[in-house]
Residue frames as qw, qx, qy, qz and C-alpha x, y, z in Angstrom:
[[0.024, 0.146, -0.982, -0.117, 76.01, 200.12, 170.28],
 [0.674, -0.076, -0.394, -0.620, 72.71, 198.65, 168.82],
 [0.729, -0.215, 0.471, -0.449, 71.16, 195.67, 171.16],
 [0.272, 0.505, -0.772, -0.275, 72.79, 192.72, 170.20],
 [0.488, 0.056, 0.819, -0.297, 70.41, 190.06, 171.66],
 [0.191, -0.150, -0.842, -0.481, 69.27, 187.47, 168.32],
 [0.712, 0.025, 0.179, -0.678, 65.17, 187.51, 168.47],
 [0.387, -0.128, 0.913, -0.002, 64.26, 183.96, 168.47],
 [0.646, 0.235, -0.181, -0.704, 61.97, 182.31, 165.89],
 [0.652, 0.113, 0.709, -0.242, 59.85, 179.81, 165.54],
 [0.023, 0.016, -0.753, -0.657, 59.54, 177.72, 161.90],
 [0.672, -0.072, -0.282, -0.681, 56.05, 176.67, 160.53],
 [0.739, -0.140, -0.647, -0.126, 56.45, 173.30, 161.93],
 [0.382, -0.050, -0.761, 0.522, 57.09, 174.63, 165.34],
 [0.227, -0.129, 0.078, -0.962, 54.57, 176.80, 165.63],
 [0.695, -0.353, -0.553, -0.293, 51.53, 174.15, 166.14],
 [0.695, -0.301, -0.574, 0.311, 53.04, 173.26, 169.64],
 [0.204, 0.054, -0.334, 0.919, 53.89, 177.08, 170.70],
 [0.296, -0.048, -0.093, -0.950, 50.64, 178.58, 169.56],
 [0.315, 0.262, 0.836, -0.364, 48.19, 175.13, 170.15],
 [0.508, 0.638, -0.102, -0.570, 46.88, 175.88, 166.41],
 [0.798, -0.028, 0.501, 0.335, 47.41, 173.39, 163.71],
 [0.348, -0.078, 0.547, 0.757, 49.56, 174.35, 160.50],
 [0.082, 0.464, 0.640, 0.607, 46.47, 174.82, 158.18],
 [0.204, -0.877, -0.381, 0.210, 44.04, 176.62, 161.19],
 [0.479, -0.438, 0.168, 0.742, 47.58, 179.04, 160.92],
 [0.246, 0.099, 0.508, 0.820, 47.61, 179.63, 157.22],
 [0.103, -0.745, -0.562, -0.345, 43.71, 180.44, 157.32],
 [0.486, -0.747, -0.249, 0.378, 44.59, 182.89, 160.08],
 [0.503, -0.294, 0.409, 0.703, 47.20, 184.60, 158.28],
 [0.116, 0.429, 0.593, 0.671, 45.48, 185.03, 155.01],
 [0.307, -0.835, -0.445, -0.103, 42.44, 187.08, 157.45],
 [0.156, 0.725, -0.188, 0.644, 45.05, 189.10, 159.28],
 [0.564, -0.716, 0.118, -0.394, 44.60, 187.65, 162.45],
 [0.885, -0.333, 0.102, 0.309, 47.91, 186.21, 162.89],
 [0.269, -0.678, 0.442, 0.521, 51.24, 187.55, 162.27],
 [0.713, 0.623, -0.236, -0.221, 52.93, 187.65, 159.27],
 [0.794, -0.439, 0.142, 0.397, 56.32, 185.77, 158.94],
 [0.003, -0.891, 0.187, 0.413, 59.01, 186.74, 158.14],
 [0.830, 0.488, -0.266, 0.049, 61.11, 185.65, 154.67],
 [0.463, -0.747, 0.424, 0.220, 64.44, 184.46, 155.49],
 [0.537, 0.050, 0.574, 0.616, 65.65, 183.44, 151.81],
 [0.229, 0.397, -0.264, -0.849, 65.15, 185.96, 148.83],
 [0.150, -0.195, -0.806, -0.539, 63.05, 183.29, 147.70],
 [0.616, -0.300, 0.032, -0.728, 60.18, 183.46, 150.53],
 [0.783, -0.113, -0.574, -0.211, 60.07, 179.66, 151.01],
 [0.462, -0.351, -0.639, 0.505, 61.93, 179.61, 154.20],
 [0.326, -0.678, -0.278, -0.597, 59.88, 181.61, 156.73],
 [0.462, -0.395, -0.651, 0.454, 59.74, 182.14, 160.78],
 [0.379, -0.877, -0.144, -0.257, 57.88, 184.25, 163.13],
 [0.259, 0.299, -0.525, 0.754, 59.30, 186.19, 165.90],
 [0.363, -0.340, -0.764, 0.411, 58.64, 185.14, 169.44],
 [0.087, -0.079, -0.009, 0.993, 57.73, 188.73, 169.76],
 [0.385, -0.028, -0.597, -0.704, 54.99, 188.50, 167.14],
 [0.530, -0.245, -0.812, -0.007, 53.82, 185.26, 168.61],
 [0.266, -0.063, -0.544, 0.793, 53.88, 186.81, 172.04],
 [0.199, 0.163, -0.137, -0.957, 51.93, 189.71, 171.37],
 [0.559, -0.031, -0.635, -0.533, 49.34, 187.68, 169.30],
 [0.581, -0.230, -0.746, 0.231, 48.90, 185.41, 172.41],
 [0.159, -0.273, -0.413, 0.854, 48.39, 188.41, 174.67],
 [0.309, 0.046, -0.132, -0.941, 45.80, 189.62, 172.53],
 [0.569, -0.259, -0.650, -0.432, 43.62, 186.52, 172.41],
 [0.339, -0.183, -0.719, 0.578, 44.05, 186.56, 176.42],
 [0.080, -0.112, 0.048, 0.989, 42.91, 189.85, 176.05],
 [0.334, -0.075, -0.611, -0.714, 39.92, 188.95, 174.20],
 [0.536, -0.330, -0.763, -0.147, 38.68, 186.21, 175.91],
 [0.183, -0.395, -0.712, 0.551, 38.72, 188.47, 179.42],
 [0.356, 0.028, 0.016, -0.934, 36.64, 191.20, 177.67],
 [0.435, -0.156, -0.683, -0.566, 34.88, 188.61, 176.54],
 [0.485, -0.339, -0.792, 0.151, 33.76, 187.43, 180.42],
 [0.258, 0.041, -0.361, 0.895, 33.61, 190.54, 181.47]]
């Protein structure tokens, strides 16, 4: 049996308050590679959400950063 626990996700408009980034700082991030991608969730692309995962991760690396960065 396969792990049946749903990954949460975050839309574009919730993602300002998770990640302390506005919308547009996001997209410019994204295009550069230094943010996740999302993920599609229509066969058109328009609807979109990150996993918490993703987000996670991405947050653990700028922690990351900033203590090499005092180090």
């Amino acid at each position: 049996m396969t792990n049946s626990r749903l990954n949460r996700m975050f839309r574009l408009r919730e993602l300002p308050e998770f990640v302390g980034l506005r919308r547009t700082q996001i997209g410019e991030l994204i295009k550069t590679g230094e943010f996740p991608k999302p993920i599609p969730l229509s066969d058109t692309g328009r609807a979109v959400a990150w996993l918490e995962g993703d987000l996670i991760a991405w947050q653990n690396g700028r922690i990351a950063a900033r203590n090499n960065e005092s180090a």
